[in-house]
C-alpha positions, 0 to 999 in steps of 0.5 A, a space after each residue: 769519577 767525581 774525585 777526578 772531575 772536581 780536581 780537573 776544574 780546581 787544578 787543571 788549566 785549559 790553554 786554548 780549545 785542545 790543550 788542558 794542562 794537568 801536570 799539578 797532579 797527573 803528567 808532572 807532578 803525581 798526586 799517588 792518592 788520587 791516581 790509588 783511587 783511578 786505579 781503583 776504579 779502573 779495576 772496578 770498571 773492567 772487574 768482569 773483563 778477564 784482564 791478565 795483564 796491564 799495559 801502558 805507554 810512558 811516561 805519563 800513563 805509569 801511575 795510573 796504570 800502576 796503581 791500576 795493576 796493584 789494584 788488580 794484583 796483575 803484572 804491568 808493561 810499559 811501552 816505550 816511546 823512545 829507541 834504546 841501544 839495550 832494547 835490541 833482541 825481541 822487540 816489535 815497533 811501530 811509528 805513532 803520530 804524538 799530538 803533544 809533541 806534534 812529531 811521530 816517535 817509535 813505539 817499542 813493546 818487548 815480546 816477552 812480556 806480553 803473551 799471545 792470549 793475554 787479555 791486556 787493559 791498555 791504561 793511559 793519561 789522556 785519550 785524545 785522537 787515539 793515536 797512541 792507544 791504536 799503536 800500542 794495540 797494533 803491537 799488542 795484537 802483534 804480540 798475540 794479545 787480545 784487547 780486554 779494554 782502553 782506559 783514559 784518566 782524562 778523555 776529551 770526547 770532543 776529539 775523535 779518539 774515544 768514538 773511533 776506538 769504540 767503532 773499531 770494536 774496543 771497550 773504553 772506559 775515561 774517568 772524566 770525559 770532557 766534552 768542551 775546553 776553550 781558553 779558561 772553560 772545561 766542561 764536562 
């Protein structure tokens, strides 16, 4: 998505060669106008997939999945990262490794949001080593739901998670695939 790319060079900061900082206009502040526009082309994207349902993990993938359910007319879960005294009852969990924070967390999906034989479009900001999106479709298909496809906003395919999710089978689709960071240098 040449939108995205253009904005990633413009705004985006590479810190080194595994950390691109993005917060002007995806993961801090949001930019509605452009996610509008990811989210469209997310529902363009996976138009034939049969998708019933939009997933995401927060707090960053929110927006683009977001304005991917709107764009799609479908409902949108969100998992939760963190543990909470009022998420008790019908709950599964499982323990993702974050590379952002560089500590485990407990990824919570509550059950009756998602159906068994949804076809659920799992929408995140990032796709990096795939952590996260294989825990959130472990609990997905825990749930009963069947995986229509991953969307990242922002891939680095020089990382192992977008070869891995497809070797296992999954259909994933990034926005904006970088294939190189390095200190001052995003190359796509």
């Amino acid at each position: 998505m040449e939108l995205l790319k253009q904005r990633i060079l413009k705004e985006g900061r590479a810190l080194s060669g595994q950390v691109l900082l993005v917060d002007s206009f995806l993961n801090h502040q949001v930019d509605v106008e452009l996610m509008k526009a990811c989210g469209e082309e997310f529902a363009r994207r996976f138009a034939d997939a049969g998708v019933t349902r939009i997933v995401t993990i927060e707090s960053s993938g929110i927006a683009p999945a977001a304005m991917t359910a709107l764009s799609m007319n479908l409902p949108m879960v969100i998992m939760k990262k963190s543990v909470s005294s009022i998420l008790r009852d019908g709950i599964i969990q499982t323990e993702v490794f974050s590379f952002t924070k560089n500590a485990p967390y407990l990824l919570t999906l509550k059950t009756s949001f998602v159906h068994p034989g949804d076809r659920v479009l799992l929408i995140d900001d990032f796709l990096a080593n795939g952590e996260a999106a294989f825990g959130g479709i472990h609990l997905l298909e825990r749930a009963g739901a069947q995986i229509a496809g991953v969307g990242a906003v922002i891939a680095k395919a020089f990382q192992p998670g977008m070869e891995k999710l497809r070797a296992a089978g999954y259909r994933v689709e990034a926005l904006a695939a970088v294939t190189r960071l390095a200190e001052g240098i995003i190359e796509f």
